[in-house]
VOPAGU-2260 file (C-alpha; in pm, 1 decimal, decimal comma):
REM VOPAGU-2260
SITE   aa  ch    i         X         Y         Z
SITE  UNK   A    0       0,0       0,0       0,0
SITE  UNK   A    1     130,8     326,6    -118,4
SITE  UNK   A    2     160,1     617,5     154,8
SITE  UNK   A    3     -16,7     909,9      63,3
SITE  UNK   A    4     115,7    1209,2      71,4
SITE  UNK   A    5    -137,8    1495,4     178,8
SITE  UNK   A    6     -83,8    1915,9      50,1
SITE  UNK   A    7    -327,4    2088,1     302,9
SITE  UNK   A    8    -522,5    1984,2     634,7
SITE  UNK   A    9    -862,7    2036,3     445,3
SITE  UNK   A   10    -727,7    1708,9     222,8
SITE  UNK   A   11    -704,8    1531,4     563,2
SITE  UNK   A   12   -1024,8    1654,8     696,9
SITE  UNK   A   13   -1189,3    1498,0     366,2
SITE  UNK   A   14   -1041,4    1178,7     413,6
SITE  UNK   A   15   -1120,8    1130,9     792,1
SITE  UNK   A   16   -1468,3    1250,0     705,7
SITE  UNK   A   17   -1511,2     981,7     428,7
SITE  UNK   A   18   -1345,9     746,5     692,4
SITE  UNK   A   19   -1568,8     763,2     900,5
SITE  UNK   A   20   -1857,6     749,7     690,1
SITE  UNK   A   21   -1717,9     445,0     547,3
SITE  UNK   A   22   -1638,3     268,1     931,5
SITE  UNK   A   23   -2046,6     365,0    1026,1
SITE  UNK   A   24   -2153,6     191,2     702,9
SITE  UNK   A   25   -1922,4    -116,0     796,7
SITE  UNK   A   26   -2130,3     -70,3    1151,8
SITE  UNK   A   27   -2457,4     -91,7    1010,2
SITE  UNK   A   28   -2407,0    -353,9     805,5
SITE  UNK   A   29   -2274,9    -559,2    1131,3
SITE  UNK   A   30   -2596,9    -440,2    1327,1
SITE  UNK   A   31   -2787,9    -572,3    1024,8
SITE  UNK   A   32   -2683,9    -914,4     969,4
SITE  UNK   A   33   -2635,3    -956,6    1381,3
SITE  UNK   A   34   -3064,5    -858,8    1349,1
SITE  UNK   A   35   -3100,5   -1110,8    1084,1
SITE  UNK   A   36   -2919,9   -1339,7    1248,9
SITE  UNK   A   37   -3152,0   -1363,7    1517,2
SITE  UNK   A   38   -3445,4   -1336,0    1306,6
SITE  UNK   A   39   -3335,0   -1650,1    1132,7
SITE  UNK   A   40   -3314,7   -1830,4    1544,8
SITE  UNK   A   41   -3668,3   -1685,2    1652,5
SITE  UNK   A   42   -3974,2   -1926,3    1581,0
SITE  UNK   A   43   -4218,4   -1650,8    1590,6
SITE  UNK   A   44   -4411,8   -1854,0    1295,8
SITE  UNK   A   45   -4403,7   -2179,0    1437,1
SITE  UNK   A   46   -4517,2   -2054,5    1785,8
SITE  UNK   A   47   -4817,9   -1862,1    1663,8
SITE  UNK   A   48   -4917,6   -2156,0    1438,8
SITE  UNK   A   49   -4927,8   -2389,7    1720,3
SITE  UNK   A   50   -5109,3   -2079,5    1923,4
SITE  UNK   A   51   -5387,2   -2104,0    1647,9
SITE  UNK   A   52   -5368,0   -2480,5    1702,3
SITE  UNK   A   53   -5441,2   -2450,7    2056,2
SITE  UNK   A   54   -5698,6   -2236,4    2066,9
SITE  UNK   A   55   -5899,6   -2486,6    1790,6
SITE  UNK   A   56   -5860,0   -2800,3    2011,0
SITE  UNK   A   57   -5890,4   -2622,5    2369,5
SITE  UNK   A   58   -6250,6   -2395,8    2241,8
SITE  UNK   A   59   -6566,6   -2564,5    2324,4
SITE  UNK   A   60   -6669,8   -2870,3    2485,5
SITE  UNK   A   61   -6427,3   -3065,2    2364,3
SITE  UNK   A   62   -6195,1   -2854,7    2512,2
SITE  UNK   A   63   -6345,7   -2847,0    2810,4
SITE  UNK   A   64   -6302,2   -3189,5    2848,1
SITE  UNK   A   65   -5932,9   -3211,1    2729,6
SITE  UNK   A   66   -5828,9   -2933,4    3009,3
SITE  UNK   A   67   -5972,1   -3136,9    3286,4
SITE  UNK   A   68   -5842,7   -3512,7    3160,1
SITE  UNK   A   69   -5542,8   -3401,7    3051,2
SITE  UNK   A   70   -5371,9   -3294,9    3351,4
SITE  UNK   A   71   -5495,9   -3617,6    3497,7
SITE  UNK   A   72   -5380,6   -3815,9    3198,5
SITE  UNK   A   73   -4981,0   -3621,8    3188,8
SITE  UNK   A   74   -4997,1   -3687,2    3550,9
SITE  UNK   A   75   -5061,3   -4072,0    3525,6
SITE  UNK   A   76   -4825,5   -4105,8    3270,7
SITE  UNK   A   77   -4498,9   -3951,7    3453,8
SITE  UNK   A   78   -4591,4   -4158,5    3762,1
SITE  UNK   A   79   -4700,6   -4503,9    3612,8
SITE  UNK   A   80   -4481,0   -4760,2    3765,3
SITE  UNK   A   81   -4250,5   -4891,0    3465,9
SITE  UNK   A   82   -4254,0   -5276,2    3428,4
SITE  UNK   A   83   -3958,5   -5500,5    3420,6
Protein backbone atom coordinates (compact mmCIF):
# COMPACT_ATOMS: atom_id res chain seq x y z
CA UNK A 1 0.00 0.00 0.00
CA UNK A 2 1.31 3.27 -1.18
CA UNK A 3 1.60 6.17 1.55
CA UNK A 4 -0.17 9.10 0.63
CA UNK A 5 1.16 12.09 0.71
CA UNK A 6 -1.38 14.95 1.79
CA UNK A 7 -0.84 19.16 0.50
CA UNK A 8 -3.27 20.88 3.03
CA UNK A 9 -5.23 19.84 6.35
CA UNK A 10 -8.63 20.36 4.45
CA UNK A 11 -7.28 17.09 2.23
CA UNK A 12 -7.05 15.31 5.63
CA UNK A 13 -10.25 16.55 6.97
CA UNK A 14 -11.89 14.98 3.66
CA UNK A 15 -10.41 11.79 4.14
CA UNK A 16 -11.21 11.31 7.92
CA UNK A 17 -14.68 12.50 7.06
CA UNK A 18 -15.11 9.82 4.29
CA UNK A 19 -13.46 7.46 6.92
CA UNK A 20 -15.69 7.63 9.01
CA UNK A 21 -18.58 7.50 6.90
CA UNK A 22 -17.18 4.45 5.47
CA UNK A 23 -16.38 2.68 9.32
CA UNK A 24 -20.47 3.65 10.26
CA UNK A 25 -21.54 1.91 7.03
CA UNK A 26 -19.22 -1.16 7.97
CA UNK A 27 -21.30 -0.70 11.52
CA UNK A 28 -24.57 -0.92 10.10
CA UNK A 29 -24.07 -3.54 8.06
CA UNK A 30 -22.75 -5.59 11.31
CA UNK A 31 -25.97 -4.40 13.27
CA UNK A 32 -27.88 -5.72 10.25
CA UNK A 33 -26.84 -9.14 9.69
CA UNK A 34 -26.35 -9.57 13.81
CA UNK A 35 -30.65 -8.59 13.49
CA UNK A 36 -31.00 -11.11 10.84
CA UNK A 37 -29.20 -13.40 12.49
CA UNK A 38 -31.52 -13.64 15.17
CA UNK A 39 -34.45 -13.36 13.07
CA UNK A 40 -33.35 -16.50 11.33
CA UNK A 41 -33.15 -18.30 15.45
CA UNK A 42 -36.68 -16.85 16.52
CA UNK A 43 -39.74 -19.26 15.81
CA UNK A 44 -42.18 -16.51 15.91
CA UNK A 45 -44.12 -18.54 12.96
CA UNK A 46 -44.04 -21.79 14.37
CA UNK A 47 -45.17 -20.54 17.86
CA UNK A 48 -48.18 -18.62 16.64
CA UNK A 49 -49.18 -21.56 14.39
CA UNK A 50 -49.28 -23.90 17.20
CA UNK A 51 -51.09 -20.80 19.23
CA UNK A 52 -53.87 -21.04 16.48
CA UNK A 53 -53.68 -24.81 17.02
CA UNK A 54 -54.41 -24.51 20.56
CA UNK A 55 -56.99 -22.36 20.67
CA UNK A 56 -59.00 -24.87 17.91
CA UNK A 57 -58.60 -28.00 20.11
CA UNK A 58 -58.90 -26.22 23.70
CA UNK A 59 -62.51 -23.96 22.42
CA UNK A 60 -65.67 -25.64 23.24
CA UNK A 61 -66.70 -28.70 24.86
CA UNK A 62 -64.27 -30.65 23.64
CA UNK A 63 -61.95 -28.55 25.12
CA UNK A 64 -63.46 -28.47 28.10
CA UNK A 65 -63.02 -31.89 28.48
CA UNK A 66 -59.33 -32.11 27.30
CA UNK A 67 -58.29 -29.33 30.09
CA UNK A 68 -59.72 -31.37 32.86
CA UNK A 69 -58.43 -35.13 31.60
CA UNK A 70 -55.43 -34.02 30.51
CA UNK A 71 -53.72 -32.95 33.51
CA UNK A 72 -54.96 -36.18 34.98
CA UNK A 73 -53.81 -38.16 31.98
CA UNK A 74 -49.81 -36.22 31.89
CA UNK A 75 -49.97 -36.87 35.51
CA UNK A 76 -50.61 -40.72 35.26
CA UNK A 77 -48.26 -41.06 32.71
CA UNK A 78 -44.99 -39.52 34.54
CA UNK A 79 -45.91 -41.59 37.62
CA UNK A 80 -47.01 -45.04 36.13
CA UNK A 81 -44.81 -47.60 37.65
CA UNK A 82 -42.51 -48.91 34.66
CA UNK A 83 -42.54 -52.76 34.28
CA UNK A 84 -39.58 -55.01 34.21
Amino acid sequence: METKKYSSYAEIDHDLKILRVEREIHYQKILLSVEQTKESFMPSKSVSFIGDIYKKVFSGTWGGILKVVLPYAINWYINRKRGN
